[in-house]
C-alpha positions as CSV (number, residue, x, y, z in Angstrom):
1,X,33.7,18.9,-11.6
2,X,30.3,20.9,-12.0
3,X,28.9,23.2,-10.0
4,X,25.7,20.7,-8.8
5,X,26.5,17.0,-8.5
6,X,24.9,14.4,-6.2
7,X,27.1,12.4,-4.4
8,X,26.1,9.0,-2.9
9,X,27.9,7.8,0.1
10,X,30.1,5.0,-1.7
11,X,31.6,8.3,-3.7
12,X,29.5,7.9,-7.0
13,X,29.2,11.2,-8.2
14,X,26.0,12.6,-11.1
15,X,27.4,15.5,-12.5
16,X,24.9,18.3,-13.2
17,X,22.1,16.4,-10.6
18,X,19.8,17.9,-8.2
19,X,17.8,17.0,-5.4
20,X,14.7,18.6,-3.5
21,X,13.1,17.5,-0.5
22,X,9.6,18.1,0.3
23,X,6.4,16.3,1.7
24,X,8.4,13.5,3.0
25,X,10.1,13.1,-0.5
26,X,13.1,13.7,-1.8
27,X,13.6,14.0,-5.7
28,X,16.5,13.1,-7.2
29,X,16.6,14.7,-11.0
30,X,19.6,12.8,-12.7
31,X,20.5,14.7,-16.3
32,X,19.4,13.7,-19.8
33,X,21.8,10.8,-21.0
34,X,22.1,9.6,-17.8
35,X,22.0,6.0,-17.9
36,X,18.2,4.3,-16.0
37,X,19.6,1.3,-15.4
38,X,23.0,2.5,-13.8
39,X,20.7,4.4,-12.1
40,X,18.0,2.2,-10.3
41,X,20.9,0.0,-9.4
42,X,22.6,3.1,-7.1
43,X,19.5,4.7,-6.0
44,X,17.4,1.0,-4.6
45,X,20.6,0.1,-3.3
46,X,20.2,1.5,0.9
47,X,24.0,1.7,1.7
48,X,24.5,3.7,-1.2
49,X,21.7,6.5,-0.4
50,X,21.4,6.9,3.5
51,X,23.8,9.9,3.3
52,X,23.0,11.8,0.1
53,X,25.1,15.4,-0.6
54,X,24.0,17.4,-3.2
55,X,26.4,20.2,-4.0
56,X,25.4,23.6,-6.0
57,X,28.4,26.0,-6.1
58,X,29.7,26.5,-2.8
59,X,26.8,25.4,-0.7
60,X,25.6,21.3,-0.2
61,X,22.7,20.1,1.5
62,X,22.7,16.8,2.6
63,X,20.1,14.4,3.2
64,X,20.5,11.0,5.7
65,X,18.1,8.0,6.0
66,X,16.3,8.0,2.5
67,X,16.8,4.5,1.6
68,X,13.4,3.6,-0.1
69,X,13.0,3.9,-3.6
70,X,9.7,4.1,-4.9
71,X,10.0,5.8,-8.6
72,X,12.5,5.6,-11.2
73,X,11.5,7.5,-14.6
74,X,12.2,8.9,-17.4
75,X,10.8,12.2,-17.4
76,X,9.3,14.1,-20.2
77,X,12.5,16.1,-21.1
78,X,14.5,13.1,-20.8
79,X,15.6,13.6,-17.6
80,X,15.9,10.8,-15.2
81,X,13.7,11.3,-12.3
82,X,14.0,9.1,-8.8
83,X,11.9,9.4,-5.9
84,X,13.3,8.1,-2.2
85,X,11.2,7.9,1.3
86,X,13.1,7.6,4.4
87,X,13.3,3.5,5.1
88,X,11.7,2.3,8.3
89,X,13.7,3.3,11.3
């Protein structure tokens, strides 16, 4: 396994993914070859994203509660780029 993965909370794993909270968001940056629609699927699906762990080496962060999507891209160096709010609580 890589040193940074995100792991969803069904145990679907993207190698070499990162994720940064801030303002309310947190970005999800899936890497180039990653596959959009395998992607929209996990990330609008809420059971699979209210516990997000994103590990880098030997630290994680994790993130609970952000079941809204609101973007799914392709960004500009082919990256694939999704955006989750915290669902109504």
């Amino acid at each position: 396994m890589s040193e940074r993965y995100i792991k969803l909370v069904d145990g679907t794993i993207y190698e070499n993914g990162e994720c940064g909270y801030a303002d309310g968001i947190l970005w999800c940056y899936l890497p180039v070859g990653t596959d959009m629609k395998t992607a929209f699927a996990d990330f609008s699906e809420p059971t699979k994203t209210e516990h997000i762990v994103f590990h880098y080496g030997v630290m994680e962060s994790e993130y609970d509660g952000f079941t809204d999507i609101r973007l799914c891209m392709i960004g500009y160096d082919g990256d694939v780029r999704v955006q989750l709010f915290k669902g109504a609580e």
